[in-house]
C-alpha positions in Angstrom: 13.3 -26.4 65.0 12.3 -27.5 68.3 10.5 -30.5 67.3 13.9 -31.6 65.5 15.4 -30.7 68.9 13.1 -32.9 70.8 13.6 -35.9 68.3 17.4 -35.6 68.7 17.0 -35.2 72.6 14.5 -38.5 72.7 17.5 -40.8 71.1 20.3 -39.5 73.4 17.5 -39.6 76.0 17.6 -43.6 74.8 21.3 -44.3 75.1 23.2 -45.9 77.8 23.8 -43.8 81.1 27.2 -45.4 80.8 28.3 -43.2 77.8 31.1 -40.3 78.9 29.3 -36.8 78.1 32.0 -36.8 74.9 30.7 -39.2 73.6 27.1 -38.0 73.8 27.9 -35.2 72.4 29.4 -36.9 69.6 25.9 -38.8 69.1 24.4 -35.9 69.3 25.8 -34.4 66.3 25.6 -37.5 64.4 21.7 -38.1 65.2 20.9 -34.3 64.3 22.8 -34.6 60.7 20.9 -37.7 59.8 17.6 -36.5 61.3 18.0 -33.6 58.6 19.7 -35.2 55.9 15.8 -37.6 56.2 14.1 -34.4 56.3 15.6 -33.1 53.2 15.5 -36.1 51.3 11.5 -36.2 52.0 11.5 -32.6 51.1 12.9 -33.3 47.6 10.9 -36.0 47.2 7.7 -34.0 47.8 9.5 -31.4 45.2 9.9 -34.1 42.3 6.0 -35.3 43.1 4.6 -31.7 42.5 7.1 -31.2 38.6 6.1 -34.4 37.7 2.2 -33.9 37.7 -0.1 -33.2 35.0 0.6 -29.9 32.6 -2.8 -28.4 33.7 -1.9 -28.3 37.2 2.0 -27.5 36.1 1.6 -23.8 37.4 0.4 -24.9 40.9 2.6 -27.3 41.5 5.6 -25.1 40.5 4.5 -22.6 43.0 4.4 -25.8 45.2 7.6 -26.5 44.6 9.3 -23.4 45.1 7.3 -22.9 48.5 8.9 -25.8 49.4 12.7 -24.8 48.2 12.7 -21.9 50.1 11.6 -23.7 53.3 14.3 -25.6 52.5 16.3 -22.5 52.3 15.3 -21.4 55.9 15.6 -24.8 57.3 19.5 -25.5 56.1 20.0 -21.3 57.4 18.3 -22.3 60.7 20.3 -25.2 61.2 23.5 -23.9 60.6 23.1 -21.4 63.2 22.5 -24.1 66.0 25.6 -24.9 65.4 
């Protein structure tokens, strides 16, 4: 969570001083949703890679797989709390 944080503050920290504090705020929001939105998508990506590997390693990457959905899980729980 706080690296997510840190990201988001770096690219407010990057906008113009001459920006009225709504309208950071604003930002704000919209640079956190498409910080996770890219975090998700790369998180379902890495689910797809581990179902569509070989059938001997089928069991492994399942259990990959679901380790990774209920990261997910937590992250998308975490996030909504912030808010």
């Amino acid at each position: 969570m706080d690296k997510l944080k840190t990201i988001v503050d770096k690219a407010v920290g990057e906008l113009d001083d001459t920006l009225s504090t709504d309208q950071i705020t604003n930002i704000r929001i919209v640079i956190e949703a498409a910080v996770i939105r890219s975090l998700l998508e790369g998180q379902h990506r890495a689910v797809d890679a581990c179902v569509n590997c070989e059938e001997a390693e089928q069991d492994i990457a399942h259990k990959i797989a679901t380790a990774i959905r209920k990261e997910n899980d937590a992250l998308i729980v975490n996030l909504s709390s912030l808010r």
